[in-house]
N, C-alpha and C positions, 0 to 999 in steps of 0.2 A: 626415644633415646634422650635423658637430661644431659645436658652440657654442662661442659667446668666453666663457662662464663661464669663471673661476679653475680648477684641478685639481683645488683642497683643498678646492672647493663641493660639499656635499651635488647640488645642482641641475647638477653638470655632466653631461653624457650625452658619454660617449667615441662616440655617432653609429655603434654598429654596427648591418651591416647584415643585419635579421633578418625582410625579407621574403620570402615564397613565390615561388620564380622559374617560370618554364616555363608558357607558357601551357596545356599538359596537365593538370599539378597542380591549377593553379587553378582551369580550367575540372571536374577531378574534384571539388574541394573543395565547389565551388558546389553541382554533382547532390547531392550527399552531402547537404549542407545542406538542400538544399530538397526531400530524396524522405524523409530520416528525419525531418527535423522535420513533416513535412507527415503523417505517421506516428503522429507522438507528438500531431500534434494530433486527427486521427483516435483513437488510443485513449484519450488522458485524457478526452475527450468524452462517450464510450462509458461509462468509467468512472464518468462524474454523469451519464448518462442511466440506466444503469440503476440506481444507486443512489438518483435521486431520483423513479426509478419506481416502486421500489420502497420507499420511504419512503411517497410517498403511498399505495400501494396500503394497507399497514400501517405506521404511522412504526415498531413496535415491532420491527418486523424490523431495520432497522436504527440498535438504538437501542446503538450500541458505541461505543467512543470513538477505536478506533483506524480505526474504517469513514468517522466523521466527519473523521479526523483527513487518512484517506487520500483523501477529496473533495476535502478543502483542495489537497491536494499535488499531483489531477491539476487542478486548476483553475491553479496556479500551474504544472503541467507545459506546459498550453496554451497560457497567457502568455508563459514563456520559448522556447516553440518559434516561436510568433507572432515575437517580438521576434529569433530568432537569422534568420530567413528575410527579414527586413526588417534587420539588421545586415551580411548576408550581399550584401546592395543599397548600402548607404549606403559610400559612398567619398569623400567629401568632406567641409573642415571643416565646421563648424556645429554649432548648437542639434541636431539630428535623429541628428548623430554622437554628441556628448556623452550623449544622452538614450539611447541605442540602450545602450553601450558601461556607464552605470551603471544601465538597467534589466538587461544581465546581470547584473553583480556581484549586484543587488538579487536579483533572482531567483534566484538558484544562492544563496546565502545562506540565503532564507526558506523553499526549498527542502528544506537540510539540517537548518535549526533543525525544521521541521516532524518532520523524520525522527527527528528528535535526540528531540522530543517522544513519537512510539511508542515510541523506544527506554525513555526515560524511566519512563514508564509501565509496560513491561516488569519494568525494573529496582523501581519501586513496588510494585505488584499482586506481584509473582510473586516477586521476588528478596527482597526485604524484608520479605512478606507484611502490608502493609500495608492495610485496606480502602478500596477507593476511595470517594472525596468528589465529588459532581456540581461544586464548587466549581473542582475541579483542572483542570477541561476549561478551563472560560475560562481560568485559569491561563496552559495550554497555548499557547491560542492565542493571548495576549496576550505571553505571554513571546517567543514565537516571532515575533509581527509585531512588535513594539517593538525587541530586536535584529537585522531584517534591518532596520530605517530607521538605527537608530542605528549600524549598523557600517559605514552604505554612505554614506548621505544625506551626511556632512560631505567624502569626496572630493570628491564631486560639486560641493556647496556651495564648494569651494576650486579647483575648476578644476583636479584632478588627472588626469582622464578626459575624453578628445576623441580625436582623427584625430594620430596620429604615422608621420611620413615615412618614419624610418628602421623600423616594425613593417608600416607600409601597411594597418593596418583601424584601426577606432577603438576605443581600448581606453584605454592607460594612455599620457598624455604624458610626453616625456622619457624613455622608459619604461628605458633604461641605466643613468640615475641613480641614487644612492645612494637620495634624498627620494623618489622613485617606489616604489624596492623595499619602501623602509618602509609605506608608504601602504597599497602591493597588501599586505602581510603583515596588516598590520593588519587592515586594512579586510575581507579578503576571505579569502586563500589559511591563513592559520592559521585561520579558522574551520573551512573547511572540511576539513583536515587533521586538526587535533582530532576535529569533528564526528563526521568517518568514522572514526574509532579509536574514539571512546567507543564507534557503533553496534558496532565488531565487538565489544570485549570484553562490553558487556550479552549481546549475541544468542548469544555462546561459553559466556558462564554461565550463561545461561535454559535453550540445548540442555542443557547439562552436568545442571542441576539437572533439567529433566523424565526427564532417562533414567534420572536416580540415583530418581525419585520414581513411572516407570511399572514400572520392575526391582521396587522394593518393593513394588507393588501388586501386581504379576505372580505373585510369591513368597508374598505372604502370601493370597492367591487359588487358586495350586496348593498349598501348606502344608492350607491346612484347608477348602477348597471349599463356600464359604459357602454357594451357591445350588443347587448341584447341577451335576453333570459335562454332563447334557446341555443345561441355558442358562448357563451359566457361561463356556465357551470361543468360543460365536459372541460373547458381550457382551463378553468382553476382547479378543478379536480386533477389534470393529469400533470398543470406545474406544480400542485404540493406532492403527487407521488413522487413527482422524478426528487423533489424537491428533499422529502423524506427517505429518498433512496441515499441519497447525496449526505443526508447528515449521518446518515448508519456506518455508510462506508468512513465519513472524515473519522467517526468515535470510534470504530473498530480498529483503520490506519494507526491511531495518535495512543489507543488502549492497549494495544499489542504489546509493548515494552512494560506496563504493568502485569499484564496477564501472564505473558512469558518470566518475567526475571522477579517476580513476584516473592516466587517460592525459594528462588537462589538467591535472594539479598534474605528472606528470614534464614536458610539456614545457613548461612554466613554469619550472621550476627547470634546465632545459635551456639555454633563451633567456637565462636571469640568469646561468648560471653557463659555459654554453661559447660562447655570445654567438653562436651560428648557429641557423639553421635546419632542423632534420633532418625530413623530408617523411614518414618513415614514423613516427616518433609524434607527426606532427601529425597522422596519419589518424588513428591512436586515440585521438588528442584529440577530434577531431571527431565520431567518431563514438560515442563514449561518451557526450559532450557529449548529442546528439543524442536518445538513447535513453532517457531518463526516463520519459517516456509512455506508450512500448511497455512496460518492464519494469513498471512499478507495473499495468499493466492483468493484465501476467502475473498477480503476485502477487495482485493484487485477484479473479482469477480462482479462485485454489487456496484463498481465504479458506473454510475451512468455515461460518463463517457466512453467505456469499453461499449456499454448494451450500443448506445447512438453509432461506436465506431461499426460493428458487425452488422447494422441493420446497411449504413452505408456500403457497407464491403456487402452483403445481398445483391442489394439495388443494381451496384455497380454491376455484376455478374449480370444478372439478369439483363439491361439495360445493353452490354456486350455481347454477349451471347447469345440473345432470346429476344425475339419480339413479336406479338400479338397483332396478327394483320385482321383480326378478328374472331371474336368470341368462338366461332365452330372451328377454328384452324389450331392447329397444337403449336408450338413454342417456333421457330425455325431459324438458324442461323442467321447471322447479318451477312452483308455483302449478295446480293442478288446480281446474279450470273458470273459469277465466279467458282472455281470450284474448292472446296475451306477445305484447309488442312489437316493434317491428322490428328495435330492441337488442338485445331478450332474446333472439330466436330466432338474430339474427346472431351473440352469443356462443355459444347452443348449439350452431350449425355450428359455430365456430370453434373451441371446446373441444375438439367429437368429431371433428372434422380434427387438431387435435393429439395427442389424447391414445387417444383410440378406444375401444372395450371391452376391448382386450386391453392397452391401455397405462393405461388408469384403476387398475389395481393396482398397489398401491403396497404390497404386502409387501416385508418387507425395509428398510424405512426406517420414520420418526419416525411414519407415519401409519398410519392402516387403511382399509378399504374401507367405506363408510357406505351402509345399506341405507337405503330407500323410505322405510321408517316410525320413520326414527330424526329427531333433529332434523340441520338443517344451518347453525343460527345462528351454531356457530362451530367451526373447526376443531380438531383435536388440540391439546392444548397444547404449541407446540411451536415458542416464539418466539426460546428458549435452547438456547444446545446443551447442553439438561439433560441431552441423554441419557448423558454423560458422570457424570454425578453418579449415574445410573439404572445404574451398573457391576455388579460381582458382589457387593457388598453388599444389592444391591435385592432386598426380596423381596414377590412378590404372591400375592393372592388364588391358592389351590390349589396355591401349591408347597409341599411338606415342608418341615414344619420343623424349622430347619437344628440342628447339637446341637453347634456350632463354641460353644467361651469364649466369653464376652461380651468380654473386653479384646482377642482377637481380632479379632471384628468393629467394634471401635470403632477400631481401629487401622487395617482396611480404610476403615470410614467417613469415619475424618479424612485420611487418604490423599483419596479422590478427591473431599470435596468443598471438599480447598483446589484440587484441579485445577479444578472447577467455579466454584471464588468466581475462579479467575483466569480463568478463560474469558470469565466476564460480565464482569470488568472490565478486559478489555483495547480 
């Protein structure tokens, strides 16, 4: 619908028409809506269930700032999916469009500030080698909730978001207009564009700088073979896996806001600037849009702190539950002569269904196998991925001693345990 505004008004909307046509479209647009967000709200869930399962199990397992940081982010994944599956409903004016239309804005905002904060932190801890302050966490998240209110909240408050005729969902009014384009920049689309630039250039100089920083370990490791040839090559082999696990997860974390909002910032600047509707990047609007949830579950997945927290939560079970009073005896509860509970023994089924005598070894990782008459008060230590720090400088009880320089091995040492001070403080 053109308006009688003046030409020369900021407020005039030249009424083009940039709805979705074809009831096929529409009707795919919808499914899409409602099978990926319903998706995203299924994984971010998963995402703070296990996370705050395993927080109470041990808070120390997941005592990281970017584990906290990434609860925040699926919590707020499952709001915006909630809210796009009920915007995906709402067609009419009102209160419920207006509120629908800047809880997105809100959301995809708070979204990327949050991201914006790993990134951050990234760039602190590792890039700047800066140590980290318990202070900076509030920080974080105070910085990051006080700019998604304050970039979104005064649209809103000004009636620049509701139900427009000529877009047909509820988003931005008058949305042609000059006063609208500024509003959406402001408000929303240059945060987000920013946003996702800073993430990539951190996350291209974090990679850049750990390969320039596992290269020098590698070399100054095969140079003078601190530990010896036969534990030296399994412990640098498994601190570049974890090491390489570590960088995929930070690039996928920090990449997310490009891959998702990708396709909705082109067609944005599509609608603004060729003033139609092209149906095929509105799908990769949409569906980019859609996938926050899914992908952070990814990433939340390859976190080597998650794998180190569950192999912990094993142990611990096992260690509780089950002990080995020797090789031919099967698992048997702790506490001898006593008679275990209906808990205690339904965990020891449940342990020796998951884990069994031939899965309770855990050679090869953080842990060891703990006989009958050791204690089982408390597990390996093994709450950090110290084992990073434990590289080819480590040396224990019984291995030779090594006849490498001293500035040698200090130069291995300071090598991995600024890898290690950044590990904990990410």
């Amino acid at each position: 619908m053109v308006t009688t505004t003046s030409l020369n008004s900021w407020d005039f909307d030249p009424g083009y028409d940039l709805v979705l046509k074809g009831d096929h479209e529409n009707r795919a647009v919808t499914i899409i809506n409602v099978v990926l967000n319903s998706a995203s709200i299924i994984c971010g869930s998963l995402v703070l269930v296990i996370y705050f399962s395993i927080r109470a199990f041990e808070p120390k397992l997941m005592d990281r700032v970017s584990l906290r940081l990434t609860a925040a982010i699926s919590a707020v994944d499952v709001l915006k999916a909630i809210v796009y599956i009920l915007f995906t409903f709402v067609a009419v004016s009102g209160p419920a469009c207006d509120f629908s239309a800047w809880a997105i804005i809100f959301l995809t905002n708070y979204y990327i500030f949050l991201t914006c904060m790993i990134a951050f932190n990234l760039q602190y801890v590792f890039l700047h080698e800066k140590p980290y302050h318990p202070s900076l966490e509030r920080i974080y998240f105070l910085v990051s909730t006080s700019l998604a209110f304050a970039t979104t909240v005064p649209a809103w408050a000004a009636g620049r978001v509701g139900w427009d005729d000529n877009v047909g969902v509820c988003w931005w009014k008058r949305y042609s207009s000059t006063r609208t384009k500024v509003w959406e920049w402001g408000s929303f689309l240059f945060w987000v564009v920013a946003g996702s630039i800073y993430c990539l250039v951190v996350v291209t100089l974090v990679i850049i700088k750990l390969e320039m920083r596992l290269r020098r370990i590698s070399n100054i490791d095969r140079n003078y073979s601190l530990s010896g040839l036969e534990t030296t090559e399994p412990r640098r082999r498994k601190t570049q896996k974890t090491i390489n696990r570590l960088v995929a997860r930070i690039a996928l974390y920090t990449l997310i806001p490009i891959i998702t909002q990708g396709g909705f910032i082109l067609m944005e600047l599509w609608l603004q600037f060729q003033h139609s509707m092209n149906p095929q990047i509105n799908y990769w609007s949409v569906i980019g849009t859609d996938l926050p949830g899914v992908l952070n579950l990814v990433a939340f997945l390859m976190d080597p702190a998650l794998h180190n927290s569950l192999l912990v939560v094993r142990e611990r079970l096992i260690v509780t539950y089950c002990v080995e009073e020797d090789d031919s005896t099967p698992l048997k509860i702790h506490s001898p002569g006593l008679c275990p509970s209906t808990h205690a023994r339904f965990m020891q089924w449940a342990v020796w269904k998951m884990f069994g005598s031939h899965r309770c070894e855990v050679t090869g990782s953080s842990f060891y196998r703990m006989p009958a008459k050791e204690s089982h008060a408390q597990p390996p230590n093994s709450y950090e991925l110290h084992k990073l720090d434990e590289g080819p400088h480590e040396f224990r009880a019984g291995d030779p001693e090594p006849t490498t320089p001293d500035h040698c091995k200090a130069a291995a040492r300071e090598e991995t345990e600024k890898l290690g001070r950044f590990i904990r403080g990410l």
